[in-house]
N, C-alpha and C positions, 0 to 999 in steps of 0.2 A: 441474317438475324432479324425477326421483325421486331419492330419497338417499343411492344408489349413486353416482353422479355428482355430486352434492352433496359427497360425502363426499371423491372423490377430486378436486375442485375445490378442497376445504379444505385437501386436501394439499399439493396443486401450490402453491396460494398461501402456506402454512404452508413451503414451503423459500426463497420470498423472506427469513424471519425466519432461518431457517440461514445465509442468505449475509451478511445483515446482522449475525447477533453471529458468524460465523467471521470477518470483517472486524473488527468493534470487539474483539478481543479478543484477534487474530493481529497487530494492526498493533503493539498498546502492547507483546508480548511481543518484537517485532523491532525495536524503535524502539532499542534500542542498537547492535543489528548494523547496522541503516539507517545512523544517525550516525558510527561508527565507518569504514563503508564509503565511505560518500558527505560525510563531513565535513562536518557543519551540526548539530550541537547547539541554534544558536541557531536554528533550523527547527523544533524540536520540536511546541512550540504549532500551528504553523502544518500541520502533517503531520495531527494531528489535525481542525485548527479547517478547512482548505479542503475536506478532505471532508463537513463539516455544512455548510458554506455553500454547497456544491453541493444538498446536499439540501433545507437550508433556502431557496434563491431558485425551485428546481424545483416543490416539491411543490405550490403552488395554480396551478402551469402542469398540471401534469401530470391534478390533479383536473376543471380545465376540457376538457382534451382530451379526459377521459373521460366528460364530457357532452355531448361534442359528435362524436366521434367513436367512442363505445363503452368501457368499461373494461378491456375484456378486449384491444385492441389497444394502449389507451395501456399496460398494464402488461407486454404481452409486446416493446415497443419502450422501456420502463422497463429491462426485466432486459438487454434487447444493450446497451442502454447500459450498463450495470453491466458485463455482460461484456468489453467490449471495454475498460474502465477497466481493469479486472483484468489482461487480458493485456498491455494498454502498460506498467502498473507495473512487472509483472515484468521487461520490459525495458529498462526505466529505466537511463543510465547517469550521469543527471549527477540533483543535487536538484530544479534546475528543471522537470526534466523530469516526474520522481514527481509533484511540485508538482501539476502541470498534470494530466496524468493520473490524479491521485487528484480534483482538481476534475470529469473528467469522468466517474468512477465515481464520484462524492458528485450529479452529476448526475439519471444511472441511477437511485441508491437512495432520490433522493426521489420517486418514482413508482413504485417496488418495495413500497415499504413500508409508502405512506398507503393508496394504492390497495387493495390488501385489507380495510383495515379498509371502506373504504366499501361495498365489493364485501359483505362480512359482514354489514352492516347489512337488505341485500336480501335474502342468503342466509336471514338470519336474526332475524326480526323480532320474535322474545320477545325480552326484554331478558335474562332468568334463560338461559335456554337461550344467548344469543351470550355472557354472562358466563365459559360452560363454556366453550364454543368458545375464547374467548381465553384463557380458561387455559391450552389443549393449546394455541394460539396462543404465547402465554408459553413454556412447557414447549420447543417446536420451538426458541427461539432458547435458552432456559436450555441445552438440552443442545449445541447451536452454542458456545455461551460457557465450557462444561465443556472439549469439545473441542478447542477455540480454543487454550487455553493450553497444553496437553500435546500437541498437533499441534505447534502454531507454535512449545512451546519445543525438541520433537524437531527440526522440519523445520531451523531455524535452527541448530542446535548438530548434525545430521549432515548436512544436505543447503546449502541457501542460501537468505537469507533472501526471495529471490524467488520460491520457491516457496509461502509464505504467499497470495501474490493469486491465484496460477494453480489453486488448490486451489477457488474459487468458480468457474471456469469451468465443468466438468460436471454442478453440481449448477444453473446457470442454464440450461444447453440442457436438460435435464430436467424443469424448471420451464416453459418457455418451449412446448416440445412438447407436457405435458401439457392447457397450457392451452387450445390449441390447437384439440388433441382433441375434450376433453370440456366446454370450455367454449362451450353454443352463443351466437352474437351477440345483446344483450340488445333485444329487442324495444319502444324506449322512443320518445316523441316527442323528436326530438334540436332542442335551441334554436337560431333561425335567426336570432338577434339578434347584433349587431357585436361582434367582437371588441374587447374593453376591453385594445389592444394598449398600451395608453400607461398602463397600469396595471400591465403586465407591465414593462413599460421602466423606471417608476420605481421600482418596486419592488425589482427588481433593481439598480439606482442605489444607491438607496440602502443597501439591504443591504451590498452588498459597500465601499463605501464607509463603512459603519460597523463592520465588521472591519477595515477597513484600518487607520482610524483607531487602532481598538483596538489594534491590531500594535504600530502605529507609537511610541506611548505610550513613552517610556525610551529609544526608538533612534534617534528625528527629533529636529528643534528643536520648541519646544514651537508656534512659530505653525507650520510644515506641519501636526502635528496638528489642531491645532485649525480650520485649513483645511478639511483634510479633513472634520471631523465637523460642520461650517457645510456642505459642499457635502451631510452627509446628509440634515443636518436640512430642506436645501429640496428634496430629492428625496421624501423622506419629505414633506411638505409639497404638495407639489407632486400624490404619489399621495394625499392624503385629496382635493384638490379634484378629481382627476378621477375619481373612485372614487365621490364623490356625483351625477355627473352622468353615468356612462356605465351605456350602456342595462341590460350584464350584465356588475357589477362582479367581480373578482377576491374581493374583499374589502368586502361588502356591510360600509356601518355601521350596520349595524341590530345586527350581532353583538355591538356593544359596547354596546348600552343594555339590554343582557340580565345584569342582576345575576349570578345562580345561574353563565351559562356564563362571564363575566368573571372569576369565581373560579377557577373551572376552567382559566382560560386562566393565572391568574397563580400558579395552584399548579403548573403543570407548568413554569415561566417558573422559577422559584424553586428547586424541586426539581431538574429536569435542568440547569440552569448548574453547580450541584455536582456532578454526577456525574461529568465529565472529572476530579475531581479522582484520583478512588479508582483508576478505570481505568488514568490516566496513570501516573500520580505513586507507586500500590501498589508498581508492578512497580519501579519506580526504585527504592525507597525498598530491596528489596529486593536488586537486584541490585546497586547504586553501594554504598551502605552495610554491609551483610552482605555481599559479595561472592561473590550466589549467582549460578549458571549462568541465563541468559534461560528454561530450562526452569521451574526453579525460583521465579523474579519470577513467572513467565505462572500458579503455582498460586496466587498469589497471589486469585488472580479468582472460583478454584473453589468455595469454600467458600458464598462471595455468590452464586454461580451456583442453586447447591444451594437456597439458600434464598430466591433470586429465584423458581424456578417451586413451591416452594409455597407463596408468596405468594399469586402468580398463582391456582394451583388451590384456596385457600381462602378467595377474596372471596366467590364466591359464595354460601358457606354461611354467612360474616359476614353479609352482606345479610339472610337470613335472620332477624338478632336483633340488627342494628344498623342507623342509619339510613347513608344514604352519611359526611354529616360525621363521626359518631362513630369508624366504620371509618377515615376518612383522619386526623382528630384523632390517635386511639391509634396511626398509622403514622409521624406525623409527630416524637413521641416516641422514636421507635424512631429514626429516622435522624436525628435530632439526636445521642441516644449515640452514636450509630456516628462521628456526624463531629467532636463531642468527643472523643472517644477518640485521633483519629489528630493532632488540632489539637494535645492538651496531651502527646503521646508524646514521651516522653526520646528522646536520641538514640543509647541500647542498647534501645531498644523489643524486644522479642521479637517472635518472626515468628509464632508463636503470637497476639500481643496484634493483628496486621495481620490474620489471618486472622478473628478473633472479630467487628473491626469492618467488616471486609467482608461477615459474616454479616447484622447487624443492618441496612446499607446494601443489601445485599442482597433481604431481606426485606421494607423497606420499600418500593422501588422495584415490585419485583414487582407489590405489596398495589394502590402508586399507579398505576402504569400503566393496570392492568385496570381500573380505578373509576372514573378519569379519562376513561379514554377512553369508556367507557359510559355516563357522565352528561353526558358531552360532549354524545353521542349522543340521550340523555332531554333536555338542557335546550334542544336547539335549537329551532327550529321546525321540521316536518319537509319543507318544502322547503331547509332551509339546514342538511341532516343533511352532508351530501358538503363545503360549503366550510369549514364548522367542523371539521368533520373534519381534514380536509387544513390550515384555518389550526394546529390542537393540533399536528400535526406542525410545521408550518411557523415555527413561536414556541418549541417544544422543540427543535428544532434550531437554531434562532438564536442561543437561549439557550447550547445549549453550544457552537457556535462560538462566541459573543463571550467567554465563560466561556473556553473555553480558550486563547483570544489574551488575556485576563489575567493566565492562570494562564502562559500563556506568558513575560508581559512580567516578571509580578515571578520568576518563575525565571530570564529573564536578566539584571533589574536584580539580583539576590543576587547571581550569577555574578561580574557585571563588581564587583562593589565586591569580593569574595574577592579576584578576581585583583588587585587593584591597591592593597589592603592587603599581600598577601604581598611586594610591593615587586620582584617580576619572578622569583618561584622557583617559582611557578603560572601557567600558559596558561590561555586556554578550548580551543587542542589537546590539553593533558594531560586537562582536564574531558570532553572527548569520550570517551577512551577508558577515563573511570573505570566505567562501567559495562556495559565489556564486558568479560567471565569473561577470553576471550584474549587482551586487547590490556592490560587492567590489569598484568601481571606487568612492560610494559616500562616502567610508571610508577617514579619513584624514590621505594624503599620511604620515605623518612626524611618526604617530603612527604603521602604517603598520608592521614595524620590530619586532617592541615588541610584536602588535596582534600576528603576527607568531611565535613568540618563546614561547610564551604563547600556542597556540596549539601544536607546536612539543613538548614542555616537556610533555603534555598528551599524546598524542602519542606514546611517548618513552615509558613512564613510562607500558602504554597498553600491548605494544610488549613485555618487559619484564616479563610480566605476564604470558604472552601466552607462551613465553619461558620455564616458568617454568614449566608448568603444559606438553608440549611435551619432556621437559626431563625426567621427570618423568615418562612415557609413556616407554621411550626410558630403562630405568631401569627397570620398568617393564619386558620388551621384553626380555633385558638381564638374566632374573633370569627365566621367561618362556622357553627359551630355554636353559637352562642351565636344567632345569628339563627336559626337552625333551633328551636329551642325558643321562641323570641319569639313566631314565626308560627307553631307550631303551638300554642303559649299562645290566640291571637287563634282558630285555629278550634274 
């Protein structure tokens, strides 16, 4: 392949990362207008959380098809998926509907978005060199995420906030057509061994079935919950025993008796479950409590954005004079202050003090992404480069769906206890439109405070969650690299 075509292959696949952070980053700056419009606050979590759970039960379908059918078709039948998500949202007119429609664009994006990196691995087989590549990798969605918020909070406060999904439409037929083009069909021996359909079934059983549960937490009786998470647990169950005995598993277990990538799998587990928090909860924290315009929540993002891709763009030259563990150690440091920061924040925080810690969360994500996914890469075996791949997606997106139907549940357990102390002078209709710039003015001024303090104690409560799960992260790292100097003591 010459590197002309290389080059604009890397591109083509580098605007899958544009639609993905103009999506994460357009949705949280319209999520008050959404609520306001279509009335469901208590949907919040879930508007988030069923688009990772589309991508999280897709992406080791989608990695399979691309072994068995070619990468370059499973991912230009990945982005119409996404596209055609895009265009139903937009004309969504009831919650259900979004609902459902944002599950078949979270569909779409788990084959949009694993699928390159595997693609990259071919392309690019130094490990220092695909380092660089995922930087501008990085870089293509850091500027998506720059954009994201000052698009989506323009489009939202002068146009509609339906025009956030339909905005990923052209830059997916562009994608879609390039690929086309210049990407010729890959010339591999494609596996003629049985589909491990009942691998796909449970899996996806289960999954969904374990965000529901998590949903459900605070809003059912306690035994449906707990129903529900017994019918996961034998789904999940059910896929390890067919998973050891079918010919070409989804989810080989060999992946887990690999120390080095078990780490990796449970740094990115740990790390991205927090991350809904910042995305979500920022803009909220911003537009409900300061009573700024969805423009103004959505810069919230920017600042993190910024410092996300030169994270990205400076692992590699980390590498360079640290070992991987040290690099993610000192990263992990970093976004522990970030999520301390927003954990212990008064409830006159400065928006200033929001933007600093989005830096640091920012910076750190970047740093993890790229290292993560490239030792993913190094620690596998190299016939099991493409299913670890796609599993690192598939468990980072698990993660923050179930994360976010968490972070969902204790935002509406705060809610319901507000409203029901205030003794009937607070709705969750009035809490709906606390955080929209034009629907707040027909709140009654005299209630205002209390509505607000009712939101920051969810909020609080959020961040300290997220807190927790990045120190733990952070301990992790400590004991990873503490093994790294063990064994390189022994040689």
């Amino acid at each position: 392949m010459s590197d002309q075509r290389r080059r604009v292959i890397t591109v083509a696949l580098m605007l899958s990362n544009v639609m993905s952070g103009l999506d994460n980053t357009i949705i949280n700056t319209a999520l008050p207008r959404i609520i306001a419009d279509l009335h469901g606050i208590e949907y919040t979590g879930w508007l988030v959380a069923i688009f990772l759970l589309g991508t999280a039960v897709s992406t080791p379908l989608w990695s399979k098809l691309g072994e068995r059918r070619g990468n370059k078709l499973a991912y230009q039948l990945a982005a119409a998926c996404f596209l055609l998500g895009a265009l139903l949202q937009g004309c969504a007119q009831q919650m259900s509907f979004l609902l459902t429609f944002r599950l078949l664009a979270g569909i779409g994006n788990g084959g949009m978005v694993s699928l390159p990196y595997i693609i990259y691995s071919d392309l690019y087989p130094n490990a220092h060199k695909r380092l660089k590549v995922l930087g501008m990798v990085s870089a293509f969605f850091t500027t998506a995420t720059i954009l994201g918020p000052l698009f989506g909070g323009w489009i939202v406060d002068a146009l509609s906030w339906r025009w956030v999904f339909y905005i990923n439409i052209p830059v997916a037929l562009i994608s879609i057509v390039l690929i086309q083009i210049f990407f010729l069909d890959e010339k591999k021996d494609r596996p003629v061994r049985r589909v491990d359909l009942g691998g796909a079934i449970f899996l996806s059983f289960g999954v969904v079935d374990l965000l529901l549960g998590t949903q459900l937490v605070g809003s059912a009786s306690l035994a449906t919950a707990l129903l529900i998470f017994a019918a996961a647990l034998i789904f999940i169950g059910l896929l390890v025993i067919i998973e050891r005995r079918a010919e070409d598993p989804i989810i080989p277990g060999r992946l887990f008796k690999n120390i080095p990538l078990v780490v990796d799998f449970t740094l990115f587990v740990l790390i991205w479950a927090a991350m809904s928090a910042y995305s979500v909860y920022a803009p909220m924290w911003a537009e409900g409590l300061m009573a700024t315009t969805a423009l103004v929540g959505g810069m919230t993002q920017i600042p993190g954005a910024f410092t996300d891709m030169l994270g990205s763009l400076s692992v590699e030259k980390m590498r360079r004079r640290w070992s991987a563990y040290q690099v993610m150690l000192a990263t992990c440091w970093l976004l522990a202050a970030g999520y301390l920061a927003m954990a212990v924040a008064p409830r006159y925080f400065p928006y200033w003090g929001i933007l600093l810690a989005g830096m640091l969360q920012g910076w750190g994500h970047g740093v993890m992404f790229n290292q993560l996914q490239v030792k993913v890469q190094e620690d596998a075996e190299s016939q099991d480069v493409p299913v670890a791949t796609s599993f690192s997606y598939l468990i980072r997106m698990l993660a923050m769906a179930i994360s976010s139907s968490v972070f969902g549940v204790i935002l509406n357990e705060h809610l319901a206890k507000g409203v029901k102390a205030s003794g009937g002078k607070i709705t969750l209709s009035m809490l709906n439109h606390l955080s929209d710039a034009k629907t707040r003015a027909s709140l009654p001024k005299q209630d205002l405070v209390q509505m607000e303090n009712i939101l920051y104690g969810a909020i609080h409560a959020i961040f300290w969650a997220a807190f927790i799960l990045v120190f733990l992260s952070l301990l992790l790292a400590i004991w990873a690299r503490w093994r790294e100097k063990k064994l390189a003591g022994k040689r």
